[in-house]
C-alpha positions in Angstrom: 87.0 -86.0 12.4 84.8 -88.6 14.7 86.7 -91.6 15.4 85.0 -94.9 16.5 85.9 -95.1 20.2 87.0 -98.8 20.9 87.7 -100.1 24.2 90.2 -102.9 23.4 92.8 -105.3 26.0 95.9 -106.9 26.0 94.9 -109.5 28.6 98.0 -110.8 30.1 98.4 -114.4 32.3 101.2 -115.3 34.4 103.1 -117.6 31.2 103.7 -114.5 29.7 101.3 -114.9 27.1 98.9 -112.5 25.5 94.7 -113.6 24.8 93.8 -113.2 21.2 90.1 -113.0 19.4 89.5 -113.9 15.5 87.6 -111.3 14.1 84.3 -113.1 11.8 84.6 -113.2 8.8 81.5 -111.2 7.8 83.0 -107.9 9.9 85.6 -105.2 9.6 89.0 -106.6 9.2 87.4 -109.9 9.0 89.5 -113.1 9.4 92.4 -111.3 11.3 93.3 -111.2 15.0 92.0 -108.9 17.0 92.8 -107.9 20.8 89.4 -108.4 22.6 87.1 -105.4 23.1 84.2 -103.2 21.7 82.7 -99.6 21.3 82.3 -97.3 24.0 78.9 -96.1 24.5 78.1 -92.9 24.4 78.8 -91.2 28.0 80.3 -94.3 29.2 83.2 -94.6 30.8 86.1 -96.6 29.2 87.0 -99.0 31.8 83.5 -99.7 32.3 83.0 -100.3 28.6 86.0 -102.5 28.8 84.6 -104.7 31.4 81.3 -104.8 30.2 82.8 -106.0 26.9 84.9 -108.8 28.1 82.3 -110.1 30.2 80.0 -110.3 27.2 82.9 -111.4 24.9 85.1 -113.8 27.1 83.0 -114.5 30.0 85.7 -112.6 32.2 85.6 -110.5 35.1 88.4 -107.6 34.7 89.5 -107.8 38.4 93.2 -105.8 37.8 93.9 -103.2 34.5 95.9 -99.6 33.9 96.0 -97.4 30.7 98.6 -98.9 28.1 98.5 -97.1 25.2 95.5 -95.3 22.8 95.8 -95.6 19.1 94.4 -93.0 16.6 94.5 -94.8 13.1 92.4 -94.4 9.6 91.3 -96.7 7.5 90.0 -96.1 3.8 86.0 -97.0 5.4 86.4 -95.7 9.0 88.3 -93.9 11.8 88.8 -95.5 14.9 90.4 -95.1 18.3 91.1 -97.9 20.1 91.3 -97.2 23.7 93.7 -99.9 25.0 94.3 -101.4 28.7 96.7 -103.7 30.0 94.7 -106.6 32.0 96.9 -108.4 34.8 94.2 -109.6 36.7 90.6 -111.1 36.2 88.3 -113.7 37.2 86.9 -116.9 35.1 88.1 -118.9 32.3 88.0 -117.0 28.9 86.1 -118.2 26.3 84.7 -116.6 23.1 80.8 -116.5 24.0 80.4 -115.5 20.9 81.9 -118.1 19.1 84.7 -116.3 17.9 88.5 -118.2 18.2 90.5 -117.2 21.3 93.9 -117.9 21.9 96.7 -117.6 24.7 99.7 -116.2 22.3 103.1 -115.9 23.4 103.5 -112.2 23.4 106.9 -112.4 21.5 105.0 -114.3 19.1 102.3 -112.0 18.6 104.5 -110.3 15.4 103.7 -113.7 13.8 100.3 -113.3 13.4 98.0 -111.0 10.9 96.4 -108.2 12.8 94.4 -104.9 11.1 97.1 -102.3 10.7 95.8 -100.6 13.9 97.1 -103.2 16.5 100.5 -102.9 15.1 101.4 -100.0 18.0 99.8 -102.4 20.3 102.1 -105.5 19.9 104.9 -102.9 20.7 103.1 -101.8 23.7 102.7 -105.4 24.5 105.7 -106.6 24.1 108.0 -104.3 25.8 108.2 -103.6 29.9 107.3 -100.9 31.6 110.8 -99.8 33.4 113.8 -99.4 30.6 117.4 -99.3 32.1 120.0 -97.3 30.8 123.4 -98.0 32.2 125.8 -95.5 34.1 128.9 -95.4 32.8 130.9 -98.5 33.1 134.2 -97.0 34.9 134.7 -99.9 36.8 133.9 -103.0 34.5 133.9 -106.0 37.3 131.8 -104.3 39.1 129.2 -102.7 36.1 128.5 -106.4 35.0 128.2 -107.6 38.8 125.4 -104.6 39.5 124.2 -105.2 35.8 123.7 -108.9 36.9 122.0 -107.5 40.2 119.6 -106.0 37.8 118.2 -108.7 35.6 117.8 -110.7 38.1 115.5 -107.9 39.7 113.4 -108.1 36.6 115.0 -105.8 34.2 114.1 -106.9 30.9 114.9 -104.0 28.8 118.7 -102.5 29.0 120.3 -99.6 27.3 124.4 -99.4 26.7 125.2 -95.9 27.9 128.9 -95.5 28.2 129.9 -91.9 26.4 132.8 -91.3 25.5 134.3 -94.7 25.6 136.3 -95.7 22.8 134.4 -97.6 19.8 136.3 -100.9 20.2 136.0 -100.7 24.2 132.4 -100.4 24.0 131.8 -102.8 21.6 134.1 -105.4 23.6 132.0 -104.6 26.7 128.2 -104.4 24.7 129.4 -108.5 24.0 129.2 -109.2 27.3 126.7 -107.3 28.3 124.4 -109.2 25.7 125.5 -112.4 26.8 124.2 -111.6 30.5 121.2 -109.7 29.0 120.2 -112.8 27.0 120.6 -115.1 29.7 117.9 -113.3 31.8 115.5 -112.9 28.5 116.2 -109.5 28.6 116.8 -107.2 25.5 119.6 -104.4 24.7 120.1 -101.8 22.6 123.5 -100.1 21.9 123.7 -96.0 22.5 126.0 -96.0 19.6 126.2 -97.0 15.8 123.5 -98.7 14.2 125.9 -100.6 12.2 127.3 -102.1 15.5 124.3 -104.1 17.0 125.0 -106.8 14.3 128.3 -106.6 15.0 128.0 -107.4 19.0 124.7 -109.7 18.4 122.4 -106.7 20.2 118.2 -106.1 19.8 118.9 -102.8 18.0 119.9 -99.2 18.8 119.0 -96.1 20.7 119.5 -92.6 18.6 120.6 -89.8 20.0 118.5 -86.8 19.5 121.0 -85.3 17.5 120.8 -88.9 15.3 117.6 -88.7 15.0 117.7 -85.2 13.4 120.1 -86.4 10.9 119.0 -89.5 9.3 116.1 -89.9 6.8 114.9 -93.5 7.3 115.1 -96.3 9.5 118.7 -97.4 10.3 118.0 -101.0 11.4 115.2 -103.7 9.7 112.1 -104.5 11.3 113.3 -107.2 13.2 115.2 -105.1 15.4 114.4 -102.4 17.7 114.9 -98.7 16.7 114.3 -96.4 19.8 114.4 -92.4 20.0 115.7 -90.4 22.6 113.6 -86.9 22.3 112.1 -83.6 23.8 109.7 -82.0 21.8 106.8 -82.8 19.3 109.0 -82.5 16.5 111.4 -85.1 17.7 108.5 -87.3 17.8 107.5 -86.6 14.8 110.7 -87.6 13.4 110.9 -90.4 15.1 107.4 -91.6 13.4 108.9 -90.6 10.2 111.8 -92.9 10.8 109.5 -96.0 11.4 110.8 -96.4 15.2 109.8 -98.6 17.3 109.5 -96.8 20.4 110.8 -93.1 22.0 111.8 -91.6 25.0 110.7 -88.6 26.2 112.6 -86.2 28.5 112.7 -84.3 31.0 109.5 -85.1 32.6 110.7 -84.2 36.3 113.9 -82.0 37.4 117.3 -83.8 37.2 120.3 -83.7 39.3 122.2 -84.0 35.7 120.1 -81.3 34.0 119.4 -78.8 36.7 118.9 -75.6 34.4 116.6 -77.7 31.9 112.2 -77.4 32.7 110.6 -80.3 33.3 108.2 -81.2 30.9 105.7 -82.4 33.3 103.1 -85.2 33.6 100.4 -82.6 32.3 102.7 -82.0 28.5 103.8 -85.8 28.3 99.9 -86.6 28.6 99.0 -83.9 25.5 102.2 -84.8 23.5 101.9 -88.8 24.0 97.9 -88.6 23.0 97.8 -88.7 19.3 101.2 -90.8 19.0 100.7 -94.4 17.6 104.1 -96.1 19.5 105.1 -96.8 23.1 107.2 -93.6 24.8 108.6 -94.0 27.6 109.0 -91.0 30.3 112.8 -90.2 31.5 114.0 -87.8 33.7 113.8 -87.7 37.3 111.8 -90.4 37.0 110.7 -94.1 39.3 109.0 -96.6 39.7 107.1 -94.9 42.3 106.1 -92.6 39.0 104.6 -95.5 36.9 101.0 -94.9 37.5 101.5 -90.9 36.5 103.7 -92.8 33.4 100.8 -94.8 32.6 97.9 -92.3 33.3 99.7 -89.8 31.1 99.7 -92.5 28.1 103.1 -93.6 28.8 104.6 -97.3 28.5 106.2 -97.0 31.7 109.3 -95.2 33.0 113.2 -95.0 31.7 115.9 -94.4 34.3 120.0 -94.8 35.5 119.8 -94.3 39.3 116.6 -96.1 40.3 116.7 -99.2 38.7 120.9 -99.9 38.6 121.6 -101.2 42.2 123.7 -99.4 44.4 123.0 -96.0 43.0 
């Protein structure tokens, strides 16, 4: 099938906020927002496409921008792929040249607006970090809030609740106070445990378990929540699309200290099993922030990880 190759942005200022184009009305999708961007030529490169666009579009110079996520979608007319890049950093005052509407939108706002069905995967991408924590196990309490603290205030702004084998009424006494300090920094968290809890404990929504996954047949939470998947091969990702989630892990990319018998997936599989999937994934295993660039050239949203993003590990 050829697919209309679309170099598109989420262009990104230090507020926070996210730039948004109105399509015209006499175009595709016409009258809905649009993240800025146009067709890659033939034999052109994307980046290059991308700057040339927003030059002609926004009167911007792209000065700073990395892979964020690529997005193979079909409408009833056409079949495009929209190429899409994060843009931290760029030079002059955007404007739509062209006449279109532009607008600085809060990214958590962004679910407010009508977009084509295309940029739905997009507004995930954009509004969710690149580095996810998942907690160790809280043995000593005191001091798993005081590091947990240490953490948000680092810049943590995504948390998962990992505390196995804790008792239901233990971990659901400690995921209140953990939301309480995760809400205080902004931050999000989602509970490694019941779905039925995060209402309970005033949480952002719920992390399956592979073996969850497997088992359930639709999405366990509403839309506005978050539904994440924990997997390790195409079919896990597959169910996880058939599920509606949100976003997925993906694991092991790298050898583990806690896995050492289990292969590493590698940068090279993540790339060929991340391609053709339209949500965020996140790599885990062995993983850094030193490996963000590999996580983002390989399609990834970024990296998920215990040891190097809780403090003291």
């Amino acid at each position: 099938m050829e697919y209309v190759h679309v170099a598109a942005a989420v262009i990104c200022n230090d507020q926070g906020q996210v730039l948004i184009a109105k399509r015209p009305l006499d175009k595709h999708q016409g009258g809905l927002w649009e993240f800025p961007g146009g067709k890659v030529e033939a034999d052109e490169d994307v980046l290059a496409a991308l700057k040339r666009e927003l030059h002609e579009e926004l009167g911007i110079d792209v000065e700073q921008a990395r892979p964020l996520i690529r997005v193979y979608h079909q409408y009833s007319d056409k079949s495009v792929l929209l190429d899409v890049w994060r843009v931290d950093g760029f030079s002059g005052e955007a404007h739509g040249r062209e006449g279109q509407p532009v607008e600085w939108c809060a990214a958590e706002a962004l679910s407010e607006r009508e977009f084509p069905e295309a940029n739905l995967p997009i507004i995930a991408a954009a509004q969710l970090p690149e580095c996810y924590l998942i907690t160790p196990s809280p043995d000593a309490p005191d001091e798993f809030l005081s590091n947990l603290e240490i953490a948000l205030q680092q810049g943590v702004r995504l948390v998962q609740l990992r505390a196995k084998g804790m008792a239901a009424e233990e971990y659901k006494a400690l995921a209140k106070q953990v939301v309480e300090r995760c809400h205080a920094h902004g931050a999000r968290l989602l509970l490694n445990g019941e779905p039925e809890w995060v209402a309970e404990v005033g949480a952002d929504g719920v992390q399956l378990s592979s073996g969850k996954l497997q088992a359930l047949t639709q999405r366990p939470l509403g839309k506005e929540l978050l539904v994440a998947a924990s997997c390790h091969t195409e079919q896990e990702l597959q169910q996880a699309l058939k599920l509606d989630a949100d976003f997925a892990l993906l694991s092991p990319i790298k050898w583990t200290k806690s896995h050492p018998d289990t292969g590493p997936l590698g940068w090279d599989e993540m790339r060929r099993l991340v391609d053709e999937m339209p949500i965020p994934i996140y790599a885990l295993g062995g993983v850094s922030r030193d490996d963000l660039a590999d996580a983002f050239a390989a399609g990834g949203q970024g990296i998920a990880a215990i040891r190097s993003l809780w403090p003291g590990v």
